[in-house]
LOTOR-670464 format. One record per residue: z, y, x of N, C-alpha, C, O in turn; residue in one letter. Coordinates in pm, whole numbers, padded with zeros to 5 digits, always signed. Each point is the difference from the previous one (the first is absolute). Example, Ala and Ser with C-alpha at 12.3 -4.5 7.8 and 13.67 -1.06 7.14 Angstrom:
<marmis>
+00780-00569+01319+00000+00119-00089+00000+00120+00090+00066-00002+00104A -00138+00107-00139+00006+00119+00082+00073+00109-00077+00017+00111+00051S 
</marmis>
This chain:
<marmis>
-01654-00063-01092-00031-00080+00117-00068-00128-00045+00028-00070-00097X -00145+00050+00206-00016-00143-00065+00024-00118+00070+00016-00008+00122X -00014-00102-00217+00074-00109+00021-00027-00059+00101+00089-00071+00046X -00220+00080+00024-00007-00044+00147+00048+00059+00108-00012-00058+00108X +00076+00181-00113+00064+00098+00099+00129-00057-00029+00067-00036+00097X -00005+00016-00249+00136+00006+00011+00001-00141+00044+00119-00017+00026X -00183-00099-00002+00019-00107+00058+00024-00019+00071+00101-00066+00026X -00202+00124+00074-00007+00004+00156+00140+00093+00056+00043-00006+00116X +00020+00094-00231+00094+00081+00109+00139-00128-00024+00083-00026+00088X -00086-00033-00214+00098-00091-00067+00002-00134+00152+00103-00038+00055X -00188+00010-00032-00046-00103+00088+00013+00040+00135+00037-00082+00085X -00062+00186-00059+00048+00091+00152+00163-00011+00009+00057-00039+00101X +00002+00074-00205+00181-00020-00012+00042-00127+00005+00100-00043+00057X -00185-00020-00124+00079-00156-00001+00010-00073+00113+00100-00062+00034X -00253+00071+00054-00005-00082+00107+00071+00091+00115+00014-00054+00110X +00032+00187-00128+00073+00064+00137+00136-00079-00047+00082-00028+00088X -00054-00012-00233+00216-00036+00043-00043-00165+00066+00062-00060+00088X -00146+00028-00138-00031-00161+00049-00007+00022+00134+00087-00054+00068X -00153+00107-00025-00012-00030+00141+00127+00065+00064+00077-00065+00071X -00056+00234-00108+00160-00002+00060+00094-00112-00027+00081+00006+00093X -00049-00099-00165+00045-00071-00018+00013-00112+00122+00104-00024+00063X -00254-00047-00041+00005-00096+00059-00025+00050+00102+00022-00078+00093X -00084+00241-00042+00050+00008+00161+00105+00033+00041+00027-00042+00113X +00080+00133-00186+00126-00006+00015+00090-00131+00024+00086+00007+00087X -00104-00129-00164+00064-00128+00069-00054-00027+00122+00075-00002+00097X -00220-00025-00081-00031-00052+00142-00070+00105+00099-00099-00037+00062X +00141+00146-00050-00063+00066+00081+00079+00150+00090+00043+00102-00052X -00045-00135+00185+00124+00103+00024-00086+00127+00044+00056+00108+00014X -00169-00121+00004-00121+00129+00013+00045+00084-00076+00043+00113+00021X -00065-00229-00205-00033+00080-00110+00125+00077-00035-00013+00116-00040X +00168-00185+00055+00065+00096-00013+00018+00062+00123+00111+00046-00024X -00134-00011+00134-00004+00151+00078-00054+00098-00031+00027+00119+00016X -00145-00199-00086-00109+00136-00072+00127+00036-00105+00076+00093+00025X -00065-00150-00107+00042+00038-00097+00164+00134+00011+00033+00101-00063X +00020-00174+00169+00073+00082+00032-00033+00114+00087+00092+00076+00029X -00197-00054+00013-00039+00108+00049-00066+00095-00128+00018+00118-00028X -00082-00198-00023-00030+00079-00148+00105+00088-00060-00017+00118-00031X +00166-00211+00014+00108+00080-00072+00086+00138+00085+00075+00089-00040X -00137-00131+00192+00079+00077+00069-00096+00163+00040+00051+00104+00043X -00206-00128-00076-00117+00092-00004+00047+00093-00118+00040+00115+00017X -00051-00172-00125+00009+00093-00125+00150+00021-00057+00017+00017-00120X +00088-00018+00206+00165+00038-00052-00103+00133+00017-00118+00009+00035X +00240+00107-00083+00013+00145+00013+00033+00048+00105+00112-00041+00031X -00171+00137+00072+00028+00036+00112-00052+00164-00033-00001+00059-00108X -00033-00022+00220-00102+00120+00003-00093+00046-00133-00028+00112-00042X -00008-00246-00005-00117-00023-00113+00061-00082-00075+00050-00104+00043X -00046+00137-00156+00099-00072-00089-00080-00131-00050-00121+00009+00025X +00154-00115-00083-00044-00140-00050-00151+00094-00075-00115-00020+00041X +00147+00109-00143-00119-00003-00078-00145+00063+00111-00115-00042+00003X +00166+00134+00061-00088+00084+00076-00074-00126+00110-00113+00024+00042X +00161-00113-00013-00071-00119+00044-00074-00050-00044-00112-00027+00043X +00172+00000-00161-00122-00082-00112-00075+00082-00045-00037-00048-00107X -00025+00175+00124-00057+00059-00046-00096-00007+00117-00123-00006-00001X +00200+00008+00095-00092-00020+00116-00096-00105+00031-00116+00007+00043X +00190-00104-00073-00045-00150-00013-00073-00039-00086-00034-00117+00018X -00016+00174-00127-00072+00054-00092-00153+00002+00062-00066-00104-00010X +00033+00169+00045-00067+00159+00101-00065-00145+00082-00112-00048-00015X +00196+00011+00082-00055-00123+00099-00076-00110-00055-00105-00050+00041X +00208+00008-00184-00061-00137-00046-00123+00024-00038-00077-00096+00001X +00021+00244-00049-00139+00006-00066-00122+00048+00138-00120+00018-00020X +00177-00006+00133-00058+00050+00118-00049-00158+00043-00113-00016+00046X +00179-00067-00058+00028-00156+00040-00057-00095-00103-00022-00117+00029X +00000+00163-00140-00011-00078-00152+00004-00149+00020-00079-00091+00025X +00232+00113-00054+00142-00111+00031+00034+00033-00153+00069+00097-00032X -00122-00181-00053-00012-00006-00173+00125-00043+00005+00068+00081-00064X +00019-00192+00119+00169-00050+00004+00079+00114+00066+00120+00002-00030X -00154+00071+00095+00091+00130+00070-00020+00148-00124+00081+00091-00023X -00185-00110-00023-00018+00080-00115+00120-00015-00097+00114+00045-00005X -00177-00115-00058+00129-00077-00100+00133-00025+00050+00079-00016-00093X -00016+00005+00230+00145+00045+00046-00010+00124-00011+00065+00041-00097X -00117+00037+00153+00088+00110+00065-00036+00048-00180+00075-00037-00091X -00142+00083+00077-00021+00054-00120+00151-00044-00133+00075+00065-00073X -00091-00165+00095+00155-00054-00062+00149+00052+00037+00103+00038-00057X -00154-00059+00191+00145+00026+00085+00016+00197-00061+00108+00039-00046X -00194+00030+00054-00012+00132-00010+00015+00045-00116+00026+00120+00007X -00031-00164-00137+00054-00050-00122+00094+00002+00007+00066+00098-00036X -00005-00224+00093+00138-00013+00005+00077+00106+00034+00069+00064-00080X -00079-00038+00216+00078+00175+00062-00040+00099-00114-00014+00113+00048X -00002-00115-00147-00060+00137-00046-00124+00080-00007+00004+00118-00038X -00126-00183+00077-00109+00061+00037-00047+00055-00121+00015-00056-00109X -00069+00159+00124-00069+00035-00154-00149-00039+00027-00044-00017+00114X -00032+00004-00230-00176-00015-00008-00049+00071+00129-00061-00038+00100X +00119+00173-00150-00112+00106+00082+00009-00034+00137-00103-00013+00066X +00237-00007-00008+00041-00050+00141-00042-00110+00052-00018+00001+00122X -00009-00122-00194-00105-00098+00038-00125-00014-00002-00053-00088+00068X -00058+00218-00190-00089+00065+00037-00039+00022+00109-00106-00049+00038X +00199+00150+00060-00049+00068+00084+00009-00049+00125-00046+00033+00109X +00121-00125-00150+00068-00137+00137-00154-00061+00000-00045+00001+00115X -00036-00047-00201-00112-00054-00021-00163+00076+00053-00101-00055+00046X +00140+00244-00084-00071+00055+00046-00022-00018+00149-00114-00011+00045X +00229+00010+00037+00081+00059+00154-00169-00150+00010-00111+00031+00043X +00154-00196-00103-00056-00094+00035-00134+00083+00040-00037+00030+00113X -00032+00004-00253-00120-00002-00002-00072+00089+00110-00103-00039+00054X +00167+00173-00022-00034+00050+00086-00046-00030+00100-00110+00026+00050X +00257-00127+00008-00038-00053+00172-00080-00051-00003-00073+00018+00098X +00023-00116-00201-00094-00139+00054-00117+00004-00095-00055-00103-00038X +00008+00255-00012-00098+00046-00086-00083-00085-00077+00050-00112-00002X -00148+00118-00058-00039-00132-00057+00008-00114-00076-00041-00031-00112X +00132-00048+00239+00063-00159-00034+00110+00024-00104+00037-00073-00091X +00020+00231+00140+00123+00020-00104-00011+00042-00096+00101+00025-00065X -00204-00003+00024-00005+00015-00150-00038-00140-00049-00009-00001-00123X -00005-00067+00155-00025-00174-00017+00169-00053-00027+00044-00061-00098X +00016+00097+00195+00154-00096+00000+00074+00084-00091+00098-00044-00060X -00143+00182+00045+00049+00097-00123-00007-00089-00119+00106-00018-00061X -00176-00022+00032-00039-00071-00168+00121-00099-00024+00069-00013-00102X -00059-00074+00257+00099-00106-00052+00156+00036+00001+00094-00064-00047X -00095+00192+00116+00161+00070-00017+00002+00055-00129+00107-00022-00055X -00200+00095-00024+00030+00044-00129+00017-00064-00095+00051+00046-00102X -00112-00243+00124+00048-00084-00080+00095-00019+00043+00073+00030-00094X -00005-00062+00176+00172+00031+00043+00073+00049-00094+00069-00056-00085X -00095+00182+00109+00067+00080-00044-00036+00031-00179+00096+00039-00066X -00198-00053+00010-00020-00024-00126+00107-00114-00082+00048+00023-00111X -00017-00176+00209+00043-00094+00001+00160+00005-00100+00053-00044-00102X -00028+00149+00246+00178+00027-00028+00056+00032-00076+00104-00043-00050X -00216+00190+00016+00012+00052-00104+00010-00026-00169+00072+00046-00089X -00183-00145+00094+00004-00088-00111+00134-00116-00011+00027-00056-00106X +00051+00034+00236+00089-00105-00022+00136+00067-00017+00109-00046-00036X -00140+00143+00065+00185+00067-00019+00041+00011-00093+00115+00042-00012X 
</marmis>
């Protein structure tokens, strides 16, 4: 990976706890979102990972480079294997043809990212 990708994803993490940080003290929006966030991706029907896989799919349909780098993490976390965030990435590229092979590049530094940090 190179060092300007792993920056930018290093710098995407830092400024999401900063700002969760300071919108969590002053902001009661930010935690509704937030708690709607935790209450979206519990396990129901579709388990935590099968979300984020989903959410996946969206962030590169959306190329939401900070939603990349969550869910992609979060999907990690549950267990996701490579190939399963692959294809979470494919599902992206499909819908939104084109552009998604564009927001593709910055999910595989994502995911290149992690890999290297584990």
């Amino acid at each position: 990976m190179e060092k300007p990708d792993k920056e930018k994803i290093e710098q995407i993490i830092q400024t999401r706890k900063k700002a969760h940080s300071f919108y969590n003290l002053k902001s009661k929006v930010y935690k509704s979102f937030v708690s709607m966030e935790q209450n979206t991706y519990k396990d129901g029907k579709l388990s935590k990972l099968h979300k984020e896989l989903i959410a996946i799919g969206i962030s590169v349909v959306i190329n939401c480079e900070s939603c990349m780098e969550w869910h992609i993490r979060q999907a990690l976390d549950c267990g996701a294997t490579e190939d399963e965030i692959i294809e979470s990435i494919e599902v992206g590229i499909e819908m939104s043809g084109g552009p998604g092979t564009v927001s593709s590049r910055f999910a595989m530094n994502v995911l290149e990212y992690y890999r290297q940090v584990k």
